[in-house]
DOPAKE-97058 format. One record per residue (C-alpha): y, z, x; residue number from 1. Coordinates in Angstrom, 2 decimals, decimal comma. Example, Ala and Ser with C-alpha at 12.3 -4.5 7.8 and 13.67 -1.06 7.14 Angstrom:
REM residues 2
+---------+---------+---------+-----+
:      py :      pz :      px :   k :
+---------+---------+---------+-----+
:   -4,50 :    7,80 :   12,30 :   1 :
:   -1,06 :    7,14 :   13,67 :   2 :
+---------+---------+---------+-----+
REM end
This chain:
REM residues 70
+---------+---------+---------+-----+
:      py :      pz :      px :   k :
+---------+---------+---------+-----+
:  -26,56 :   36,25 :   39,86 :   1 :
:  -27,56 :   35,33 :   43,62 :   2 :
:  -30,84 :   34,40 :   42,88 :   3 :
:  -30,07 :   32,14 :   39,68 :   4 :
:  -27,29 :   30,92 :   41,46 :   5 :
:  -28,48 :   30,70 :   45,21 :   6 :
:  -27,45 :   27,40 :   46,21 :   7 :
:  -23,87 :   27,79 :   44,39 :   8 :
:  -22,66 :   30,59 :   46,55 :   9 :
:  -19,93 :   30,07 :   49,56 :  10 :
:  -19,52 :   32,95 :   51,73 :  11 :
:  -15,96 :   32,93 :   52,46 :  12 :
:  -13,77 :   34,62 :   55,07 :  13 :
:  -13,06 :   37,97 :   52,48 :  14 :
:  -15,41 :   37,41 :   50,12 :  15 :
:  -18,98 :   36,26 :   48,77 :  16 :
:  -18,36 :   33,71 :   45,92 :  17 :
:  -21,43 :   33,28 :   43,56 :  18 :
:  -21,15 :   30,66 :   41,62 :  19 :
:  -18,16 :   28,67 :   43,90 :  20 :
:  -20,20 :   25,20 :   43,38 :  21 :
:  -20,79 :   25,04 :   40,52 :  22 :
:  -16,98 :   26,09 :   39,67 :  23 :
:  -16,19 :   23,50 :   42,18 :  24 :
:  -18,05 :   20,62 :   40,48 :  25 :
:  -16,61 :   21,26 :   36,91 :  26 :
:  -13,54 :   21,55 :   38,15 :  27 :
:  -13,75 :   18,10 :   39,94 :  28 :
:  -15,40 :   16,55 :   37,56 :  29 :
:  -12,86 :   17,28 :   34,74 :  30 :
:  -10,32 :   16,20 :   37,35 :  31 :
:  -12,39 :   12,95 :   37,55 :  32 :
:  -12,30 :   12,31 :   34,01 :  33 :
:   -8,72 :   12,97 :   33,50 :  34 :
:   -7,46 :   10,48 :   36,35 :  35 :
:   -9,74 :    7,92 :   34,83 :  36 :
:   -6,83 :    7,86 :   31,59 :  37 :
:   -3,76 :    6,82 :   34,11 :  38 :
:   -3,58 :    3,63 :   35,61 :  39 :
:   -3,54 :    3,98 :   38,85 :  40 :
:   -0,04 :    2,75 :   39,84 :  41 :
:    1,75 :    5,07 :   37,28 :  42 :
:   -0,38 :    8,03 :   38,65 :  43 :
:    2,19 :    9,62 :   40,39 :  44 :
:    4,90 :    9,44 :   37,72 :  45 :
:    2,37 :   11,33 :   35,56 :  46 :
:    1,41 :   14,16 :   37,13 :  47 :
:    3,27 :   16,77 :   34,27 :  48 :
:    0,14 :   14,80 :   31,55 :  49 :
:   -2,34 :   14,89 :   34,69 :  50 :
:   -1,99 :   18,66 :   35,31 :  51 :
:   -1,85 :   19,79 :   31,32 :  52 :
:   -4,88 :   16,98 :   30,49 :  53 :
:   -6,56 :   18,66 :   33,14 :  54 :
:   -5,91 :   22,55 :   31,90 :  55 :
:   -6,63 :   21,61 :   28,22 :  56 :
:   -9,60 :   20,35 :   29,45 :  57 :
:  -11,19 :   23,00 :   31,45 :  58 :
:   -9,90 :   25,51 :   28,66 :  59 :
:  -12,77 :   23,75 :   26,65 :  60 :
:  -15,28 :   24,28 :   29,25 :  61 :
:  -17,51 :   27,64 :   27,93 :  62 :
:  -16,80 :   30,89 :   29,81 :  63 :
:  -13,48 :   29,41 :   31,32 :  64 :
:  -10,40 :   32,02 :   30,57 :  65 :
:   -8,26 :   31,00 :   33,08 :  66 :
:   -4,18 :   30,56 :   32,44 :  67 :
:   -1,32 :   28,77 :   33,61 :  68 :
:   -0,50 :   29,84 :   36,59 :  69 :
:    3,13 :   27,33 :   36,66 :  70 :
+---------+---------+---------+-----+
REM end
């Protein structure tokens, strides 16, 4: 996984973490995508559809198994 991987990995203060960038860019870019539906001045009376558009979302993404977490 290093080598396929090798410029995805973040060597954190516990932990190695493989594949962190490339979690990291899916992540934002669904983020990215999600924002881009809510005008801008109602954003933060929509963060309840932000957070679940943005769940639903990476739930689609292959190999994600992740839950709610609250």
């Amino acid at each position: 996984m290093m080598v396929k991987y090798a410029a995805a990995y973040v060597d954190g203060p516990e932990a190695l973490l493989p594949a962190y960038g490339i979690v990291f860019r899916e992540g934002r870019d669904v983020i990215y995508q999600e924002v881009t539906k809510i005008d801008s001045l109602s954003l933060h009376r929509n963060r309840d559809t932000l957070r679940s558009g943005i769940t639903e979302n990476l739930r689609r993404k292959p190999g994600w198994r992740g839950g709610d977490s609250g």
